[in-house]
N, C-alpha and C positions, 0 to 999 in steps of 0.2 A: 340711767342718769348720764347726762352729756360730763364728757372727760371735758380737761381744762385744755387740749390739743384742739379740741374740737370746735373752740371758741376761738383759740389762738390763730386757726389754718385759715380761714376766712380773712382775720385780720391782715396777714401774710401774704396771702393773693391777690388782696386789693393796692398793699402796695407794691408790690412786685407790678403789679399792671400799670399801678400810676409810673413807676419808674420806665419801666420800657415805653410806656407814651410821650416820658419827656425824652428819649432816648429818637421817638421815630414819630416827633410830632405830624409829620404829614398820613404818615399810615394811621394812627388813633385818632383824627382827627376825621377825617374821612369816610373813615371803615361802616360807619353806621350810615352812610347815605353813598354809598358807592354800589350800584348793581353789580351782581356779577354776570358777566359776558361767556355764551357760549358761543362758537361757530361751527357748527356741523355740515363739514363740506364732504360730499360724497363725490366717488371717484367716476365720473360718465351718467349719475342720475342724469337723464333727459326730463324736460315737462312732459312730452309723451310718456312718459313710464308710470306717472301719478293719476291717480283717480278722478282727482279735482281738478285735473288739466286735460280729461278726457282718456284716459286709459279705461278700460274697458274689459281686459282680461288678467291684469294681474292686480291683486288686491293690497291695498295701502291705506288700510283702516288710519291706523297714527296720522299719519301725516295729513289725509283728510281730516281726522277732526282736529290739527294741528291750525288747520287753514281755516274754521268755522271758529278757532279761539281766537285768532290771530288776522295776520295778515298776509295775504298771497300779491307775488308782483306779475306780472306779467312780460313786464320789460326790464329783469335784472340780468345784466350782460357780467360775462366771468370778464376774466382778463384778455385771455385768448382763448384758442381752441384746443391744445394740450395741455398735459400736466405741469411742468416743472415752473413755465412760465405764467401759468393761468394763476397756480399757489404763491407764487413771487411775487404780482401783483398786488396779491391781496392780504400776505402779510408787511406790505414796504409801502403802499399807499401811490404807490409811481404806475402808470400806464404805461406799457410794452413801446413805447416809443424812448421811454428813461428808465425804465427798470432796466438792472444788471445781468437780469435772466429773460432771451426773448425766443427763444427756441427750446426743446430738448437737447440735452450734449451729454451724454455720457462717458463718465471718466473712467478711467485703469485704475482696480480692480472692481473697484464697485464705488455703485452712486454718481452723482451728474454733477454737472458746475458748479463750482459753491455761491452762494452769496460772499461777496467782499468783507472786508474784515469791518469797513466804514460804513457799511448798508446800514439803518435802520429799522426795526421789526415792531408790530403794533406788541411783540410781547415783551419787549427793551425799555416802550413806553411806558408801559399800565405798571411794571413791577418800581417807577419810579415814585408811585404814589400805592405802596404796599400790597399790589395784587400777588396773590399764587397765580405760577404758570402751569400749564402742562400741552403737552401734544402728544397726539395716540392717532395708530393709524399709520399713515404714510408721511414721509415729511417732503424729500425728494428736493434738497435745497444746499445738499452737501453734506462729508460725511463727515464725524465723529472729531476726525484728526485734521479738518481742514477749519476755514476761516467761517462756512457757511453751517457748521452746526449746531444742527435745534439748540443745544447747552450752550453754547456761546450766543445767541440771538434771543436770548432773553427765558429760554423757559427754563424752568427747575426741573421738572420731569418731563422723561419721555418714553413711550415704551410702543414698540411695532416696529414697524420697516423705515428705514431710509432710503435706500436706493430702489428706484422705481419699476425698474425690472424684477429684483427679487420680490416687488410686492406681487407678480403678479402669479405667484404661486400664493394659493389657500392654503396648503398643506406644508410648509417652510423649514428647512431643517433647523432652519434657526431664528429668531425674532433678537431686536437690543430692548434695552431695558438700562437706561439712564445711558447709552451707550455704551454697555458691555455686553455683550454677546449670551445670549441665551440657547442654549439646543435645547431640542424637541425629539427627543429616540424616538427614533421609528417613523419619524416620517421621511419621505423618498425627497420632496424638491418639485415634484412632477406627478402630483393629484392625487398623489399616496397616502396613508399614514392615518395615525389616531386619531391624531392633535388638529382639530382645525383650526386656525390663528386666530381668526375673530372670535371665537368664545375668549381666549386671553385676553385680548386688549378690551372689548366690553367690558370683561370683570374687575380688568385693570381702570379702566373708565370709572365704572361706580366704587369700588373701593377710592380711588386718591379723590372725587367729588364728596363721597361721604367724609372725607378726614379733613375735608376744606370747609366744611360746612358751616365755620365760625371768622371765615375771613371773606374777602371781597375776590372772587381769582377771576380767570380764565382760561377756559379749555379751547381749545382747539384742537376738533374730532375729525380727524382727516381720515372717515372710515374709507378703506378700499374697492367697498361693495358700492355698483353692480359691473366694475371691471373686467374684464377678460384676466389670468384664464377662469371661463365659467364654471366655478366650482363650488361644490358647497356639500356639506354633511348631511345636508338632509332634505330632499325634496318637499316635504310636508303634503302639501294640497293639489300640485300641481304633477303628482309623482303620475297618475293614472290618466294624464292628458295628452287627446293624442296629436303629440307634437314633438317635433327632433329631440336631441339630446339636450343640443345647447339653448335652444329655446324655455325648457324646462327649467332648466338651471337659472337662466338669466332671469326669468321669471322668481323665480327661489330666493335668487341673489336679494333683488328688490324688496322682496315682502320678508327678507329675514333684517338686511337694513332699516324699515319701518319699524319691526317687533324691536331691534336693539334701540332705534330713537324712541319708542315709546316705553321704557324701562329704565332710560334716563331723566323723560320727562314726570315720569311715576317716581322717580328716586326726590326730584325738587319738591314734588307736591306732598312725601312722606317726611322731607324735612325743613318743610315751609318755608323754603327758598324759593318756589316759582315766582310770587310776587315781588321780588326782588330778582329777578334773572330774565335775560335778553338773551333768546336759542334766536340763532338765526338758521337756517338751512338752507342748502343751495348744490347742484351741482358744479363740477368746475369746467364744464363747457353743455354747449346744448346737445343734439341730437348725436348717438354715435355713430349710426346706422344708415346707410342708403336706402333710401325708401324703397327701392327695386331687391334689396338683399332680404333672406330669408326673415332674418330677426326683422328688419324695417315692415316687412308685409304682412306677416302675423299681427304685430303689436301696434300696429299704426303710429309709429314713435313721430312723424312728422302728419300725425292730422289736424294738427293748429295752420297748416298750409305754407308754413315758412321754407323758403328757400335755404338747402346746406348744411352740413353738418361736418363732425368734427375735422379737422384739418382745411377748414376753408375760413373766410369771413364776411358768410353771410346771414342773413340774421337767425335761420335756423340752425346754427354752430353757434353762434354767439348769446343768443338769449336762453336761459338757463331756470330750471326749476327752482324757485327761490320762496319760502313762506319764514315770517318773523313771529315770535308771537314771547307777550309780556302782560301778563293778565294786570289791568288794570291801567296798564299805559300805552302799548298795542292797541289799534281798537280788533276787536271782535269781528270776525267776518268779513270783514274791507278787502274787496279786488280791487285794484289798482293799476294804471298803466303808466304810473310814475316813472320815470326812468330812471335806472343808480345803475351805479358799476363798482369790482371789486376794490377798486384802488380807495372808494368812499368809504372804506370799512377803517382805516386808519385814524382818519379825524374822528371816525363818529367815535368810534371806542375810547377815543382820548377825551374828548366832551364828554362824555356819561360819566369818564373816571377821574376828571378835573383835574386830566393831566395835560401839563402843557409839552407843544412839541419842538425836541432839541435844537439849540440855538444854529439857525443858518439849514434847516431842514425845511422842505417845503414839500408837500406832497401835491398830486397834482387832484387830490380827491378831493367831496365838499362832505361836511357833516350831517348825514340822514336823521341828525335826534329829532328835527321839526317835524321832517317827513313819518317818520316811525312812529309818531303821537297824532298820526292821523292828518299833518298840515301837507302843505302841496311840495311835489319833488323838486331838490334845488334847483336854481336857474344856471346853466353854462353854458358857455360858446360851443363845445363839441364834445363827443368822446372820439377815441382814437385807439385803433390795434394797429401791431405787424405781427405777424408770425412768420421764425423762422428755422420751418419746419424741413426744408426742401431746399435745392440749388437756389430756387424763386423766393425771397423773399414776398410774403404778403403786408397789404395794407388796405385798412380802412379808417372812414370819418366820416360821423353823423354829426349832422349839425341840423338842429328843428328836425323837418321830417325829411331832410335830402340825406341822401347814403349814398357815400361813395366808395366804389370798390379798384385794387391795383392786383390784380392778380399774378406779376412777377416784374421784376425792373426792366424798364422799357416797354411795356404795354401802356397804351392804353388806359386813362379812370374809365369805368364801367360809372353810369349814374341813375340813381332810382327815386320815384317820389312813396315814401313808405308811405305817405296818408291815405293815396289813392292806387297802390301798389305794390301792400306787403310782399308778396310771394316774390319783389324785385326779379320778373319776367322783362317788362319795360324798359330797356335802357334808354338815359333821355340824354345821354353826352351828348351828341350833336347837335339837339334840337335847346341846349342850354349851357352855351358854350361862358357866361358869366359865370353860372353857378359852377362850371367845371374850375374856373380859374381860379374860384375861392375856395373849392377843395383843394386843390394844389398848393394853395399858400397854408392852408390849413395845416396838411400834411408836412410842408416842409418845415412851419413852426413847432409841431408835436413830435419830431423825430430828432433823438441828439448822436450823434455818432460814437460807435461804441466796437472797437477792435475785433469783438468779438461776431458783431452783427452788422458788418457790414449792406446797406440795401443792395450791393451789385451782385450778395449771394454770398455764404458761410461757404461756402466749400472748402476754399482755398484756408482759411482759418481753421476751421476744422480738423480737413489735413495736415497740417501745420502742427496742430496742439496731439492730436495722435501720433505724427510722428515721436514727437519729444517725449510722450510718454512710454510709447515704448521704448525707444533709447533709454532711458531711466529703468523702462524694467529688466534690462538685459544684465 
């Protein structure tokens, strides 16, 4: 027979619920038509490394039938061509000519430049109209105790690497976990040990998605794989192929990253969340590899024909393995040669989550929800990178289908027509010295000056900010 608690508790929880909805009217309000947002960005996936973009020797079942639910892009450009600023862009919504992060810079002791304490992060926005945050994986945006960390820019959890370097050990003596330091006995630092880190953070993954599973969140999967160094527990398929070491492995890398994205997407579809959830995927630069280098030969990571790869900007460094997929609002199957870029990911996420963005912010991205429901890629004047990666600062700017490249201050724009000239072999500066004029203003409008990125070349900053830190550490 039912007890009279039993009667009472129901009654109890429904107002408790109604209380906390008058309490956080925008989050009960919302919660039942808010997707939830994943962004699964991999560390160096190329579109050469995917099946459905012509790979050939390493297997990537998931994300192939990822691409047959969903939607494959063709033309999704990272930020830049390294880490720290590729990820900057795309969780601040600003392109490498106004974002606060445009190079790599690694700080004393560990971890790189922070984000500003005024930056704006797409997970600062969504938690304003009641999402769960998290970030797993690599953050590489600033540490723990500075202005630029994960827990200060909006997410509630975080668990994996910070600093970019240490992520590039598999075997890690240590991992954080909300920020507090976790060891791993027995592992070395240096390709040793029990514990291989991606099993934790996966597991970590589907456990805090299973415990979210009744509110609207966002993840943000900054897995590490298929990074150098090339390591991994277990060769699986590729163990008896005869092929180098690190070929093996990087192979491994890829097809274990696929099996952990497909065990995420098996986790939505066990708790009837897919239908309501937007997985985006994407690398966070295109090719890593010189076609002429061991890995580039075997794997044909540049057989789409594009010019370039990571630390350059050309469009085979910059155009990036990218599939979306939303069963029901996604369409199905759709290749596209839309064009988006990372810094688009800010508005879109804010439109899906009818969150508006903070007063006197502007990002320089446009919202993809029309695009991603099958409508045509926004219209803009241009996209624009610099990276700076090197004494040289780099630059580009596409606008329609001319591409413009600066390969260090005081050279030269290099000019290309992509319509009739992807592999950009043809320079046509001379022969189109108006369209040069109009990248040059292009450029000069998309670039805002920043202490840290100077275009005459970081060096002198650089040295500069090393010195003072070491003074400080002594």
């Amino acid at each position: 027979m039912p007890t009279l608690i039993q009667f009472v508790r129901p009654i109890f929880v429904l107002a408790l619920l109604l209380s906390l909805a008058a309490l956080h009217p925008a989050s009960a309000a919302t919660s039942a038509r808010q997707p939830n947002i994943i962004f699964f960005l991999s560390d160096d996936l190329a579109q050469g490394d995917v099946g459905v973009y012509g790979q050939k020797l390493i297997q990537t079942p998931r994300l192939d039938r990822m691409a047959r639910e969903g939607t494959r892009y063709t033309q999704a450009f990272c930020g830049t061509t390294v880490c720290a600023p590729s990820r900057t862009s795309l969780m601040t919504g600003l392109h490498t000519g106004h974002a606060p992060v445009r190079g790599n810079w690694e700080v004393p002791v560990e971890g790189q430049l922070p984000l500003p304490e005024k930056t704006v992060t797409v997970a600062q926005i969504l938690k304003t109209v009641g999402y769960a945050t998290a970030v797993a994986g690599k953050w590489g945006m600033g540490m723990f105790d500075t202005t630029g960390s994960p827990l200060k820019k909006g997410f509630d959890h975080q668990f994996g690497y910070n600093c970019q370097r240490h992520a590039h050990s598999y075997f890690p003596e240590f991992l954080y976990h909300d920020g507090r330091r976790v060891d791993l006995p027995g592992n070395t630092g240096q390709g040793g040990g029990p514990i291989y880190a991606q099993n934790l953070i996966q597991a970590d993954v589907l456990k805090w998605v299973r415990s979210k599973k009744d509110q609207p969140f966002f993840l943000f999967y900054a897995i590490t794989l298929p990074h150098g160094n090339h390591e991994i527990d277990d060769l699986g398929i590729y163990a008896d192929k005869p092929w180098p070491a690190q070929q093996k492995a990087y192979a491994a890398q890829v097809t274990r990253l696929d099996r952990d994205l497909g065990q995420l997407l098996d986790l939505l579809a066990e708790l009837k969340l897919d239908g309501n959830t937007l997985v985006m995927v994407a690398g966070d630069n295109g090719s890593s590899f010189a076609p002429s280098s061991g890995m580039g030969k075997l794997f044909d990571q540049a057989s789409n024909g594009l010019r370039g790869y990571k630390r350059d900007l050309y469009e085979g460094a910059l155009r990036q393995a990218a599939i979306s997929r939303w069963p029901g609002v996604v369409p199905a199957g759709r290749v596209t040669d839309g064009p988006w870029a990372f810094w688009d990911f800010l508005p879109t996420a804010a439109e899906l989550a009818g969150a508006k963005l903070p007063a006197g912010f502007k990002s320089d991205g446009l919202s993809l929800v029309s695009f991603l429901r099958g409508g045509e890629a926004p219209k803009r004047e241009y996209f624009y990178w610099e990276l700076h990666e090197t004494a040289k600062p780099l630059q580009a700017v596409r606008f329609g289908d001319w591409k413009a490249v600066r390969n260090g201050p005081g050279l030269p724009l290099e000019l290309y027509d992509l319509a009739t000239d992807l592999a950009e072999t043809k320079n046509l500066a001379a022969a189109k010295p108006d369209v040069v004029a109009r990248a040059e203003s292009l450029m000069t409008a998309a670039h805002t000056d920043d202490p840290h990125w100077p275009l005459t070349g970081r060096a002198a900053a650089r040295d500069a900010d090393r010195a003072k830190n070491a003074k400080k550490a002594k």
